[in-house]
N, CA, C and O atoms as CSV, one atom per row, in Angstrom:
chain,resi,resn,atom,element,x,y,z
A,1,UNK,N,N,85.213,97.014,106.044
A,1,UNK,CA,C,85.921,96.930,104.779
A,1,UNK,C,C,87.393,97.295,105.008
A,1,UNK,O,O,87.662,98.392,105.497
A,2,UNK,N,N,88.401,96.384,104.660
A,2,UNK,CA,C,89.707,96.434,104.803
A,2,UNK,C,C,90.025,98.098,103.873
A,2,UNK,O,O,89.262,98.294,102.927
A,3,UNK,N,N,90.816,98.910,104.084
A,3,UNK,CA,C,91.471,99.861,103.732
A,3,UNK,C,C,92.713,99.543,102.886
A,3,UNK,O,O,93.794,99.125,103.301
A,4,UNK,N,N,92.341,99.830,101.564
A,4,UNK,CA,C,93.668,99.084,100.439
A,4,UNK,C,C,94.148,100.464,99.606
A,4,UNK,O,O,93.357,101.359,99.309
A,5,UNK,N,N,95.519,100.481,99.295
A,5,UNK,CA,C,96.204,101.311,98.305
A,5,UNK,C,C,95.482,101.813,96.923
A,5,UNK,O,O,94.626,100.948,96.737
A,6,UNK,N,N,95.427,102.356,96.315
A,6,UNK,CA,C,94.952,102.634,94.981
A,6,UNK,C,C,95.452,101.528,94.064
A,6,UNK,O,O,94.495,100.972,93.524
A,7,UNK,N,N,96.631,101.018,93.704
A,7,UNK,CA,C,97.101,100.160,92.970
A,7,UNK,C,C,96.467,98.869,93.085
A,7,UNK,O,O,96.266,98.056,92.183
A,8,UNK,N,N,96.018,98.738,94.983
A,8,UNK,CA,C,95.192,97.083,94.787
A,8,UNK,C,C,93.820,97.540,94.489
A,8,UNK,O,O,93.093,96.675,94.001
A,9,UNK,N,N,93.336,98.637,94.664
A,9,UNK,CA,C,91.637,99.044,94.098
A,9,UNK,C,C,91.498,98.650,93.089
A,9,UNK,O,O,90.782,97.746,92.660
A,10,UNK,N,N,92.846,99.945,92.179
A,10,UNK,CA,C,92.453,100.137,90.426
A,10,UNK,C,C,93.062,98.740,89.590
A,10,UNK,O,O,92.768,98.256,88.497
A,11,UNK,N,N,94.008,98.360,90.606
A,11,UNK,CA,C,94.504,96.896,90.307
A,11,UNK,C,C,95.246,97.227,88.466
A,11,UNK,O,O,94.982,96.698,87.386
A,12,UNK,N,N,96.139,98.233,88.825
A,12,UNK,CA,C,96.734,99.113,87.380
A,12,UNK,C,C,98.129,97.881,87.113
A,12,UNK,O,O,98.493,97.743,85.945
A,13,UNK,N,N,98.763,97.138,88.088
A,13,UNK,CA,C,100.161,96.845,88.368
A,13,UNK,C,C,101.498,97.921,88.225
A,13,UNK,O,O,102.712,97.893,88.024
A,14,UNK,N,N,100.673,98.634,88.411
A,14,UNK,CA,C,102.185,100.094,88.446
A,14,UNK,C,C,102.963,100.334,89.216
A,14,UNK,O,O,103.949,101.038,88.995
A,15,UNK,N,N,102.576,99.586,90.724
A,15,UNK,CA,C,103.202,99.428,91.756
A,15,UNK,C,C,104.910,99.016,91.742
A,15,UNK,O,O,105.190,98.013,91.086
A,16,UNK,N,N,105.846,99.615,92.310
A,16,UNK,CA,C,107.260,99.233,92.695
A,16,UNK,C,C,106.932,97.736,92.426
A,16,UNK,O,O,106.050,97.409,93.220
A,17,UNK,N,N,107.302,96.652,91.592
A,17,UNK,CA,C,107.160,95.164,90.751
A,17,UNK,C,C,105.858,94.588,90.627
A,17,UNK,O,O,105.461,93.436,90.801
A,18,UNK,N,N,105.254,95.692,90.273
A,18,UNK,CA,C,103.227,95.162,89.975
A,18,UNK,C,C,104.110,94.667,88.403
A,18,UNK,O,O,105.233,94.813,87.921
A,19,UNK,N,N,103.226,94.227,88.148
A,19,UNK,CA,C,103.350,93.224,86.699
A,19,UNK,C,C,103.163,94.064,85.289
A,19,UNK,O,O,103.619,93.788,84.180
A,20,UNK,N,N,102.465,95.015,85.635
A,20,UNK,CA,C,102.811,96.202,84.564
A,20,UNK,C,C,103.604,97.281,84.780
A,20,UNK,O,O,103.204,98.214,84.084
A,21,UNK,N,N,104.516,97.560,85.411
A,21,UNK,CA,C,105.215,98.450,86.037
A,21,UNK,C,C,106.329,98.530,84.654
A,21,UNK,O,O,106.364,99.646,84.136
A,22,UNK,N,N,107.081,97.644,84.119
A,22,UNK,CA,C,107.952,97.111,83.112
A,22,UNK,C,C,107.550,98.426,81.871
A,22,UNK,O,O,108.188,99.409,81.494
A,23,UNK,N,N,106.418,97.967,81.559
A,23,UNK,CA,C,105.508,98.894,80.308
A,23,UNK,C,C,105.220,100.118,80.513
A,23,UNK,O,O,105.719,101.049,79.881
A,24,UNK,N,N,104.137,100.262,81.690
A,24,UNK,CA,C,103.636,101.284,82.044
A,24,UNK,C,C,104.809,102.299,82.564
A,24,UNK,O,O,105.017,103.343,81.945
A,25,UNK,N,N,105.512,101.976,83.641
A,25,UNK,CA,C,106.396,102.455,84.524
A,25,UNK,C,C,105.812,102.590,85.686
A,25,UNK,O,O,104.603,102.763,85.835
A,26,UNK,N,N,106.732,102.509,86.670
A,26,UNK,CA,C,106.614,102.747,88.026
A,26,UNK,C,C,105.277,104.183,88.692
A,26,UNK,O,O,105.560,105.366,88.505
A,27,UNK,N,N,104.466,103.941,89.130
A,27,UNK,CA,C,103.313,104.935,89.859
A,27,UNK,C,C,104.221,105.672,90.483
A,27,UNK,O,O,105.115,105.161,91.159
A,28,UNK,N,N,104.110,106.682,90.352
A,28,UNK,CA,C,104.990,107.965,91.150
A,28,UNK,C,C,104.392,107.924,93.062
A,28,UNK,O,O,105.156,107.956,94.027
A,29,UNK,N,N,102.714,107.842,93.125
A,29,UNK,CA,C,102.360,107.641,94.530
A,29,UNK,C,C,102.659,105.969,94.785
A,29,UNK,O,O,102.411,105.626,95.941
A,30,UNK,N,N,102.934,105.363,94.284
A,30,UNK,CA,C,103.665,104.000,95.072
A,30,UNK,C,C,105.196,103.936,95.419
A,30,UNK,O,O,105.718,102.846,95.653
A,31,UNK,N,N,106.003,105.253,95.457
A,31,UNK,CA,C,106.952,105.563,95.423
A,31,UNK,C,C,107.293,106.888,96.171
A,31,UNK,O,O,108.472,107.241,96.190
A,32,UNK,N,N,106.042,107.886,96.984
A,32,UNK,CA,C,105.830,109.081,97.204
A,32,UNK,C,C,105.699,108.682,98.350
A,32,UNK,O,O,104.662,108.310,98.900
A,33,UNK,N,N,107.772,108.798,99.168
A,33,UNK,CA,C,107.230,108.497,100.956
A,33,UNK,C,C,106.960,109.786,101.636
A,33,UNK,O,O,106.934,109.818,102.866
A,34,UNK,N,N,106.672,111.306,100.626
A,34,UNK,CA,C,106.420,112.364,101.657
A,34,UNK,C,C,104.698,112.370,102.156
A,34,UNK,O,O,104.218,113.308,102.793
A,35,UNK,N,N,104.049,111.369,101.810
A,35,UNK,CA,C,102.410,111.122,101.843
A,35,UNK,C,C,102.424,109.517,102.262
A,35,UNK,O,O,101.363,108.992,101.925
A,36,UNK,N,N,103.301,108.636,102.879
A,36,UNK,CA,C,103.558,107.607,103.564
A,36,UNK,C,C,102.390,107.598,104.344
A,36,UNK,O,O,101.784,108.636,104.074
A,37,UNK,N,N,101.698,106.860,105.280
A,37,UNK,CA,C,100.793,106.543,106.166
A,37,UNK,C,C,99.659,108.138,106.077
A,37,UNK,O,O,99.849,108.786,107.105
A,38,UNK,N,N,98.730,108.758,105.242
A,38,UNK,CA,C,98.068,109.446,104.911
A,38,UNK,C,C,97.382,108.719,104.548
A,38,UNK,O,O,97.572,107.912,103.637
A,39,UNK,N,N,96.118,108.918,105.423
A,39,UNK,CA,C,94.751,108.178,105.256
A,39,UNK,C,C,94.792,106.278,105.465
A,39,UNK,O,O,93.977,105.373,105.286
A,40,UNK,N,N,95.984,106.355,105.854
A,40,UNK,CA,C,96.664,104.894,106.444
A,40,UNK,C,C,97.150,104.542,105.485
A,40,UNK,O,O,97.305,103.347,105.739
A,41,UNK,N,N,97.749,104.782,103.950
A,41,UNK,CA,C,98.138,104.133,103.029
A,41,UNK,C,C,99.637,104.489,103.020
A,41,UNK,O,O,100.261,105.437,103.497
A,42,UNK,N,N,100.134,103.000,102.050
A,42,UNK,CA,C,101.825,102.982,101.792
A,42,UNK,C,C,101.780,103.875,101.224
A,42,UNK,O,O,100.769,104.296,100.664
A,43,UNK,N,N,103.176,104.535,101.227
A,43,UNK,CA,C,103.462,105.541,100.237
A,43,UNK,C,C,102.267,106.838,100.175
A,43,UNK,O,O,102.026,107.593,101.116
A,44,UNK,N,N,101.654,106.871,98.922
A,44,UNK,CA,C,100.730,108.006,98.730
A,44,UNK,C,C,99.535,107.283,98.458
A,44,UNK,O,O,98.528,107.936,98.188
A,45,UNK,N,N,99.469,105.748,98.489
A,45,UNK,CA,C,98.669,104.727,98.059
A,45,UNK,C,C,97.230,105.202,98.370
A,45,UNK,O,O,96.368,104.633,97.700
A,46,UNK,N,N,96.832,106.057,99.180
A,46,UNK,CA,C,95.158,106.555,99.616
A,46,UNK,C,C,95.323,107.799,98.990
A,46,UNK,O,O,94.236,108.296,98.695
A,47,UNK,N,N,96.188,108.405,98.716
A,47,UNK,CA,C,96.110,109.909,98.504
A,47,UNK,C,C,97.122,110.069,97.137
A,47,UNK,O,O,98.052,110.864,97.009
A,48,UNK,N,N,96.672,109.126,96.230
A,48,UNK,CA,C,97.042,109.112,94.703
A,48,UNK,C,C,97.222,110.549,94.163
A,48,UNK,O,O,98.141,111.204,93.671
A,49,UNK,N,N,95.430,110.811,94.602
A,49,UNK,CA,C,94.706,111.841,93.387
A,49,UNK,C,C,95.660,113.363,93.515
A,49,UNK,O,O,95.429,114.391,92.879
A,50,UNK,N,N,96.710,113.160,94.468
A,50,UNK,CA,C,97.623,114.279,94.850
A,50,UNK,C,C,98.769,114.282,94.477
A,50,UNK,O,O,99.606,114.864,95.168
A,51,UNK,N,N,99.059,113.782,93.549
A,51,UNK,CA,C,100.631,113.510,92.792
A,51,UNK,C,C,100.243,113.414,91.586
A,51,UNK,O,O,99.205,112.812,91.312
A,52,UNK,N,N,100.910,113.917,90.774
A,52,UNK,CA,C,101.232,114.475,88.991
A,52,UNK,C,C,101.735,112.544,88.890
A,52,UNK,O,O,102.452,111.769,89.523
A,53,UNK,N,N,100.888,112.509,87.767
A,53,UNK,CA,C,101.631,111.228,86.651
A,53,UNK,C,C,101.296,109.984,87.462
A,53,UNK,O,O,101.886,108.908,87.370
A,54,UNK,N,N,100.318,110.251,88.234
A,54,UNK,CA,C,99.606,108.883,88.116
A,54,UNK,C,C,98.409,108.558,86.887
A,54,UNK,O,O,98.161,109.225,85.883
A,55,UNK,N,N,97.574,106.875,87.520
A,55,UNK,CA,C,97.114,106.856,85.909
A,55,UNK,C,C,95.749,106.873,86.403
A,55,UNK,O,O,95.337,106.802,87.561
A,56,UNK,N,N,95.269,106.957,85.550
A,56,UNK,CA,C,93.392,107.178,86.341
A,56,UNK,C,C,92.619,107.414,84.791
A,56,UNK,O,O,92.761,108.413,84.086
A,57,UNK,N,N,91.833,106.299,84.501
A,57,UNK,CA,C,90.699,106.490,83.377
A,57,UNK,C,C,91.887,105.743,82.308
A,57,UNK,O,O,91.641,106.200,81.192
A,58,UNK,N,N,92.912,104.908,82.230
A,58,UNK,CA,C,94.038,104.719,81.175
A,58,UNK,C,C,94.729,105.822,80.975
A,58,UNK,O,O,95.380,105.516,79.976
A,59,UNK,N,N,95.049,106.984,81.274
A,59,UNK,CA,C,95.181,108.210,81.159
A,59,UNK,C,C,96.705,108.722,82.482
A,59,UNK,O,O,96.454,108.771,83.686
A,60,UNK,N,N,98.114,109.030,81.946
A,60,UNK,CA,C,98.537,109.330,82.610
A,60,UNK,C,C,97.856,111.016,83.610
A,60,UNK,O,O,97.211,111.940,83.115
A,61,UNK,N,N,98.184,110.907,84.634
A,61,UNK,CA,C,97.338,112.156,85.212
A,61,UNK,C,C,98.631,113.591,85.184
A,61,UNK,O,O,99.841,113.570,84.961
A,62,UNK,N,N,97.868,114.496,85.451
A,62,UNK,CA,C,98.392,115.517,85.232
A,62,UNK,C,C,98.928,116.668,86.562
A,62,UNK,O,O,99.260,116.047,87.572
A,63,UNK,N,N,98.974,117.242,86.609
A,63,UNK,CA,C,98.841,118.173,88.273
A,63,UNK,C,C,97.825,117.931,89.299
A,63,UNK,O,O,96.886,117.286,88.833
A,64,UNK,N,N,97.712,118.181,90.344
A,64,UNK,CA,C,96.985,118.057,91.392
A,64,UNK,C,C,95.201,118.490,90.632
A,64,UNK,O,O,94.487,117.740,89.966
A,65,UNK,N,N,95.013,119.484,90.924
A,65,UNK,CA,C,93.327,119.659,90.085
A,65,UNK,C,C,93.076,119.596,89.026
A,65,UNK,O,O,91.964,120.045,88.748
A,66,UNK,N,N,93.842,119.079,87.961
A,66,UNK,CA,C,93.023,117.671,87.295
A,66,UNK,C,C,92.762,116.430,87.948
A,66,UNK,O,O,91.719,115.821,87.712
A,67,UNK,N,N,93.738,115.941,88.860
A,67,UNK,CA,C,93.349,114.707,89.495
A,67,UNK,C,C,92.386,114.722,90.235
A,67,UNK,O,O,91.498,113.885,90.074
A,68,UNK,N,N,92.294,115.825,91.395
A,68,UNK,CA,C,90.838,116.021,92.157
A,68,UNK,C,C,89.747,115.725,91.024
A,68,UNK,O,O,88.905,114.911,91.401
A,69,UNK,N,N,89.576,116.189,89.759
A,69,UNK,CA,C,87.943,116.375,89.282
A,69,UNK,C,C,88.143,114.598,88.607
A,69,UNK,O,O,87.103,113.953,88.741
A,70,UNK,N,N,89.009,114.014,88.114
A,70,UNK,CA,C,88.862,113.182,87.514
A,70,UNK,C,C,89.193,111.313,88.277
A,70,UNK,O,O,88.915,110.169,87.918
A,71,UNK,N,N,89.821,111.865,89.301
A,71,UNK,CA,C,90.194,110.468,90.114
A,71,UNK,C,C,89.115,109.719,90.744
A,71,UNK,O,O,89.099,108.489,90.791
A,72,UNK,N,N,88.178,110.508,91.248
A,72,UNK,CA,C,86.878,109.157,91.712
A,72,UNK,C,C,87.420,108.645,93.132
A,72,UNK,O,O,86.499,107.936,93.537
A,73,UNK,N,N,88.400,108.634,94.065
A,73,UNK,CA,C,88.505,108.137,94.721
A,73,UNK,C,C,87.628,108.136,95.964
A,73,UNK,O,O,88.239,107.534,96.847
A,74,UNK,N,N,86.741,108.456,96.285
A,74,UNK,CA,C,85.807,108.854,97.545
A,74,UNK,C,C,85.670,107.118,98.045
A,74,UNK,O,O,85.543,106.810,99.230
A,75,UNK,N,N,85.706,106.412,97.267
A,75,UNK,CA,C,85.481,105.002,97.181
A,75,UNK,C,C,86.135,103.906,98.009
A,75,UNK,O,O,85.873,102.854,98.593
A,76,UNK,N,N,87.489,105.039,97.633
A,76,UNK,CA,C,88.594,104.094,97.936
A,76,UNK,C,C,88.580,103.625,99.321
A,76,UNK,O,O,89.440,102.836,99.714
């Protein structure tokens, strides 16, 4: 199984010119180069659930452990 970003998983378009980026705004981990190649992903793209104000459930996210209990990513 190919290894993909959170943005092509959750397929949100929040990504730096995803197609909802305009509305939503820009994903803070598609933009987070201090977590660049972590877990092999762009940016923070594998390691979302670790940055404040991403989106997860429609729901902007909040600090780090809210995102651990609510992100789901084991998947990814």
């Amino acid at each position: 199984m190919k290894r993909v970003n959170c943005w092509e998983f959750k397929k949100c378009g929040r990504e730096l010119a995803g197609d909802k980026a305009a509305d939503l705004g820009i994903c803070p981990a598609s933009m987070n180069t201090t977590l660049d190649g972590v877990h092999s992903g762009i940016c923070a793209g594998r390691a979302c659930w670790a940055v404040a104000g991403t989106m997860c459930g429609g729901e902007i996210q909040g600090p780090l452990p809210r995102n651990i209990r609510t992100a789901g990513y084991a998947i990814l």
